[in-house]
C-alpha positions in Angstrom: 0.0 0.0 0.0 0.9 3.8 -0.4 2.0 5.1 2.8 2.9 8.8 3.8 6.8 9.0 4.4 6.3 9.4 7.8 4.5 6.0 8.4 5.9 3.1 9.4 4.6 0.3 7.7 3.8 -3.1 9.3 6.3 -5.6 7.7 5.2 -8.6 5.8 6.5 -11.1 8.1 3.7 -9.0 10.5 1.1 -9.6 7.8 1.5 -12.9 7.5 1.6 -13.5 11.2 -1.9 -11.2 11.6 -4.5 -13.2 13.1 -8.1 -13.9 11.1 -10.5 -10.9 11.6 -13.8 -12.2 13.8 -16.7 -9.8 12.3 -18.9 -11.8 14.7 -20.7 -8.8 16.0 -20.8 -5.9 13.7 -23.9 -4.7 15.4 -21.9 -2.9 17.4 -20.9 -0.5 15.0 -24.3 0.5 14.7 -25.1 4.3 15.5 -27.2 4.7 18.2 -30.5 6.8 17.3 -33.2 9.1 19.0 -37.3 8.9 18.7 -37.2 12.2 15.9 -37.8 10.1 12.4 -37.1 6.3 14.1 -37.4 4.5 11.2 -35.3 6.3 8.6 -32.8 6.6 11.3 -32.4 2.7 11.7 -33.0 2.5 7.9 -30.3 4.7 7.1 -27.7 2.8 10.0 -28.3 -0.8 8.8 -27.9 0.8 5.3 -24.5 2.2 5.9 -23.0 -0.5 8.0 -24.3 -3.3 5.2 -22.8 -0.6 2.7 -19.5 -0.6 4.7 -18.5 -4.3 5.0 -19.5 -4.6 8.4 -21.6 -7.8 7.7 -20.2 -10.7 6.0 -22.4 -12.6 3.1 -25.1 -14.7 4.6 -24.5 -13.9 8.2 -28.0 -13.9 10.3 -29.4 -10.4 11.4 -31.5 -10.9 14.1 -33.9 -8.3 14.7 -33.6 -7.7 18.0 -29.9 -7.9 18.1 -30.1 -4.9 16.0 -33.0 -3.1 18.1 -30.7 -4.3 21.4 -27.7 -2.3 20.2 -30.0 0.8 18.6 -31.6 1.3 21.9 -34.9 1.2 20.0 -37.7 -1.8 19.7 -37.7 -3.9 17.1 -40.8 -2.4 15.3 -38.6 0.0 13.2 -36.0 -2.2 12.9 -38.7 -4.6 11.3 -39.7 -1.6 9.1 -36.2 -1.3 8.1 -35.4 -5.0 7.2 -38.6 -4.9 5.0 -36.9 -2.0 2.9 -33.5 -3.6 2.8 -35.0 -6.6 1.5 -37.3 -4.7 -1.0 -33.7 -3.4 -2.6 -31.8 -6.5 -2.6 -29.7 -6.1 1.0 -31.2 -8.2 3.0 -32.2 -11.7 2.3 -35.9 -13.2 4.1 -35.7 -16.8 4.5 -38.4 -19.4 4.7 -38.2 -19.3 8.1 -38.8 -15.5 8.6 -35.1 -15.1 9.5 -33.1 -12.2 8.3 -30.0 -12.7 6.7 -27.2 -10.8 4.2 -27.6 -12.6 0.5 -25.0 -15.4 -0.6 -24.3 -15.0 -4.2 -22.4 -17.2 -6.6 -19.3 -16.7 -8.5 -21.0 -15.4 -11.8 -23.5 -13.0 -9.9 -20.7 -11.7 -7.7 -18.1 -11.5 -11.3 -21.8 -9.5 -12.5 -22.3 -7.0 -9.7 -18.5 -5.4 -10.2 -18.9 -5.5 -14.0 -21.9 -3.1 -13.4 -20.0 -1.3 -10.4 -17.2 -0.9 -12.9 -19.1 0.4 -16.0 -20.8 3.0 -13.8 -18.3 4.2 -11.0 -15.8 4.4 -13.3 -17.6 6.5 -15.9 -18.9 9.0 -13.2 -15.3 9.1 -12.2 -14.8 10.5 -15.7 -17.4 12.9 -15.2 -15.8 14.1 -12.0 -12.9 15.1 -12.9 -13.7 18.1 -14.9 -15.6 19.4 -11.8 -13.4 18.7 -8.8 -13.5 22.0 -6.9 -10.0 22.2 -4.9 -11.5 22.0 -1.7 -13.3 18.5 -2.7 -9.3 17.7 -4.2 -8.0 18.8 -0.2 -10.7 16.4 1.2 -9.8 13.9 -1.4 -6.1 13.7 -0.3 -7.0 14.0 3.6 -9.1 10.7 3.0 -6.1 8.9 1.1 -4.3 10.1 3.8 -6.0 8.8 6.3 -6.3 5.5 4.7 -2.3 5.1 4.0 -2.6 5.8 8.0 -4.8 3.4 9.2 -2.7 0.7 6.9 0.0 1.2 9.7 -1.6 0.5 12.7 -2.4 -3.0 13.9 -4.9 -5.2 12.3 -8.1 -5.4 14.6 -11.4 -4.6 14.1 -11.8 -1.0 15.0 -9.3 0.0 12.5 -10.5 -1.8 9.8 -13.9 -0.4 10.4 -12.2 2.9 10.1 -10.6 2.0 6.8 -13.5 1.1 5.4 -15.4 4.2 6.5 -12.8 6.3 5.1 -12.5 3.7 1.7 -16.4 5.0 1.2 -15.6 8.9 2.0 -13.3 8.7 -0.8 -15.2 7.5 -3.2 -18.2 9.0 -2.7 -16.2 12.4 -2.6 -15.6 11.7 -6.1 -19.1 10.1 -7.5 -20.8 13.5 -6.1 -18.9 16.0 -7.9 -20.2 14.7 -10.9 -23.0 16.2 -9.6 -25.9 13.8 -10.3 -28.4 12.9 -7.5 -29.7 10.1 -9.8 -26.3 8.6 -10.1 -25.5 8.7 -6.5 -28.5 6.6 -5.7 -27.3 4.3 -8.7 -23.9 4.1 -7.1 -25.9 3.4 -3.7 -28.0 0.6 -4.7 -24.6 -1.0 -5.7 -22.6 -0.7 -2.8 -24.8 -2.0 -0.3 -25.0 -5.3 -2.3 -21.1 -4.8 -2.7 -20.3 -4.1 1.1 -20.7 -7.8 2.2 -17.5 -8.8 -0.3 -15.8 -5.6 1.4 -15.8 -7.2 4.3 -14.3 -10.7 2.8 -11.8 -8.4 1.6 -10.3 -7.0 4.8 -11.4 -9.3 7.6 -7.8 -10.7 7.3 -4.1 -9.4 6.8 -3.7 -10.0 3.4 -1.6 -8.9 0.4 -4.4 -6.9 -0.8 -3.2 -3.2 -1.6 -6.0 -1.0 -2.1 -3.9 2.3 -1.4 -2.1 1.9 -4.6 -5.1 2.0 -6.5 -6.3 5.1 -4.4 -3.2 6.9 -4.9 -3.9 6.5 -9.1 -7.2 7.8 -8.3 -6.1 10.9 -6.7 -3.1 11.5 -8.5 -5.6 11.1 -11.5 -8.3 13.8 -9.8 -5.2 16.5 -9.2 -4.5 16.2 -12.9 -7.9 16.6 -14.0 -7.1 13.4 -16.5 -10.8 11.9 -16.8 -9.3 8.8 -18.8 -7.1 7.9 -16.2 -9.6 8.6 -13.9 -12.1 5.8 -15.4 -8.7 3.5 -15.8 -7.9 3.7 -11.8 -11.5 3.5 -10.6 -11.9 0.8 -13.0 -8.9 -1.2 -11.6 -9.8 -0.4 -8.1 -12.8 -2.4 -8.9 -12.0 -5.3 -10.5 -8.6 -5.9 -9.2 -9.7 -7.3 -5.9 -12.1 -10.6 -7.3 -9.6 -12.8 -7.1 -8.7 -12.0 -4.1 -12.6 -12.4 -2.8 -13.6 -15.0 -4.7 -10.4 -17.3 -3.4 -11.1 -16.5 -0.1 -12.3 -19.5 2.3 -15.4 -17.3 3.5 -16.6 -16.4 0.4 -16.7 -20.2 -0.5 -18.4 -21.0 2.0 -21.2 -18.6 1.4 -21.4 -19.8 -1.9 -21.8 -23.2 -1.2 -24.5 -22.3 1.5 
């Protein structure tokens, strides 16, 4: 990964040695909410934790799991699983349990062609229309990332790699200034975030931060072809390392 000079990197032999993430409980990481507008507040937590990689594919969400660590009932919790599930997030099963979707190879190969296609083009669109305080943000996000790659590999700092991993991008998708294609962009994430989490629930060789750096360094330039070429291989460039991994095979054979 890129790191700032002044970062001290963690070593490979530390990689290697780093312990299998446990994502056992990610309702944790749930914000807590207040009674003003309940149900869009739950609705819009669940949203950005599934969006996040805070859930794993096919793990169970039990309502009141989620209502326990909201501080709410689980009446708008039920409100907001019927939502999730309308759009694809959330999975009901015969039983009337909750759970995140297993996909297979093909479908999962399928959701980053369309990611790619679209992400990448509003990219394009971006570039031409990055204001230099959105480029100041852009860098302090890539910053922060490169950071957060140097500290040890546990939970709470990969959940605050992946909140900054979203920050960055999104940064980018709204200059382009389209509320339509934000909610485009949306839809796809939260069926994306589950694979996020396959991807950083261990120390890997995975090096996202290169592919960031492209991104940026292709943003500063205002170079929208370059700028579809590193979203697009920020995309694709992590399948094989998801679609090899143990947990995702598992899912998949669920």
């Amino acid at each position: 990964m890129s790191k700032p000079e002044s970062a001290v990197p963690m070593s490979d032999a530390d990689r290697a040695n780093a312990p299998a993430m446990d994502f056992s409980s990610p309702f944790v990481s749930l914000t807590s909410v207040t009674r003003q507008s309940l149900n869009e507040q739950v609705y819009e937590s669940l949203h950005r934790a599934l969006a996040s990689g805070y859930f794993a594919p096919g793990q169970r969400v039990p309502l009141r799991a989620v209502a326990n660590a909201l501080g709410t009932s689980t009446m708008p919790v039920r409100e907001a699983v019927k939502r999730l599930v309308a759009i694809g997030a959330l999975e009901l099963l015969e039983n009337r349990r909750v759970r995140v979707p297993l996909v297979s190879v093909e479908s999962y190969r399928d959701l980053v062609a369309a990611r790619s296609l679209i992400e990448a083009a509003a990219a394009e669109a971006a570039t031409q229309l990055m204001t230099d305080e959105t480029l100041e943000l852009l860098a302090r996000r890539h910053g922060e990332m490169c950071e957060i790659s140097t500290r040890p590999h546990n939970e709470e700092n990969v959940r605050a790699y992946l909140a900054c991993n979203q920050a960055f991008h999104f940064l980018i998708y709204g200059a382009a200034g389209s509320h339509t294609l934000i909610k485009v962009i949306q839809s796809l994430w939260i069926r994306s975030g589950p694979f996020f989490h396959i991807l950083h629930k261990q120390s890997s060789d995975w090096r996202g931060n290169d592919n960031h750096v492209r991104i940026l360094t292709a943003m500063q330039r205002r170079d929208p072809a370059e700028a579809r070429a590193a979203v697009h291989a920020d995309i694709v460039g992590s399948i094989d390392h998801i679609v090899g991994d143990s947990l995702f095979q598992a899912a998949s054979d669920d």
